[in-house]
N, C-alpha and C positions, 0 to 999 in steps of 0.2 A: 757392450755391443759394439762391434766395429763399423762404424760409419762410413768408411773408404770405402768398402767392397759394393761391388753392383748389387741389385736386389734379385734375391734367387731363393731365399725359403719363406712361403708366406704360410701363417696359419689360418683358414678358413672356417671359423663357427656358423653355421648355421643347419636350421631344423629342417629347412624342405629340400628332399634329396634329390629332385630333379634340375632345382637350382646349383647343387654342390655338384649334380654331374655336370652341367654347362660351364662351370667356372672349373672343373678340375680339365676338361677339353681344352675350355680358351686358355687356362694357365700353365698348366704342364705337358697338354699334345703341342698344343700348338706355340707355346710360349715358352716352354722349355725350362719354366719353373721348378722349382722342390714345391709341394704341395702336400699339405696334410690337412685332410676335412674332417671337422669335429661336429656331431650333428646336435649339441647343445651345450650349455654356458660350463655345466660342471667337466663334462667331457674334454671340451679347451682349457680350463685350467689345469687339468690332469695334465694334456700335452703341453705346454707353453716351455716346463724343465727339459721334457726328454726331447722333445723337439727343434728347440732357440730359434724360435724366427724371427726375421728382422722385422717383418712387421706382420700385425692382426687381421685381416678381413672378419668386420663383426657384422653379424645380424640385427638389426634393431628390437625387431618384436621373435621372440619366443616363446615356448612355455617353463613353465618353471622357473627359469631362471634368462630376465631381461638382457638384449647387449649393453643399456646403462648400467646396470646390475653387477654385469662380467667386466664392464671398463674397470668399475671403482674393486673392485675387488683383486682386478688387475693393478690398478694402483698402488695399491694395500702390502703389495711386494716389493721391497724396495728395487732385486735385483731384476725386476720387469716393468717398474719405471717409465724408462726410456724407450721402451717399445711404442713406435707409432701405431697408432689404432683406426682403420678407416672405416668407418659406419657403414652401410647399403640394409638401406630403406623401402619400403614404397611411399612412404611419408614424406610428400614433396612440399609441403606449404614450410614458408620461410620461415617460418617460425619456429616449427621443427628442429631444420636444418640449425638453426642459428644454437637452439638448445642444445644437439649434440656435439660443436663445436665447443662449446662452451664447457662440457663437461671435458675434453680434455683432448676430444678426436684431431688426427689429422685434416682429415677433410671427411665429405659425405660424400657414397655414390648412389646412383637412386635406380630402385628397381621398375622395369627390368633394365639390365644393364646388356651395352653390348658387348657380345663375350670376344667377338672383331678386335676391339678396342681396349677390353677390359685390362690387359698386358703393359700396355703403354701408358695406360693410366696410372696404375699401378705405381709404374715406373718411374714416370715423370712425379709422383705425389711423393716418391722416396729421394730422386734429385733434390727437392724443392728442402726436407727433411733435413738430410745432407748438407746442404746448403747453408742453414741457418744456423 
């Protein structure tokens, strides 16, 4: 994965499609992203090859198959490793938060999110990435 380049293809799993319409609005209308919504854990692993994004937008709670679930299994790839993975939740107690940190996420974002904001977020969680 090349870590120079600005952030512009994210992959997005998640199951509730009115959420994956506000985050394909806030990231690719208005935010001018690559953007590919997967509406569960096995769906994103399909995509993650044909896709390469530089980084995951994961869902925490799904069915079938958890976003801890899809992290470790994302893991389990060597050549997808190094893919940052940022959580969004509605699971706001620290405790939480601190668990999915722990398993291996960039950061956490917590639903709802604003879709305003959601871009620069994004952004800035990939500088920080970058960065280190």
């Amino acid at each position: 994965m090349d870590k120079t380049t600005p952030l512009s293809r994210i992959l997005y799993i998640e199951d509730d499609a009115d959420i994956r319409t506000i985050a394909d609005i806030a990231l690719a209308h208005h935010g001018g992203m690559e953007l590919m919504c997967c509406a569960n854990g096995a769906e994103g692993l399909k995509a993650i090859d044909q896709f390469k994004p530089q980084l995951i937008l994961l869902d925490v709670m799904m069915p079938n198959m958890d976003g801890p679930t899809v992290l470790a299994k994302i893991r389990q790839q060597p050549r997808h490793q190094q893919i940052p993975i940022v959580f969004i939740t509605a699971k706001v107690q620290a405790s939480e938060l601190k668990y999915l940190t722990d398993l291996g996420a960039l950061s956490v974002i917590t639903k709802p999110f604003n879709p305003i904001e959601l871009c620069e977020q994004l952004k800035q969680l990939w500088r920080s990435y970058v960065d280190d």
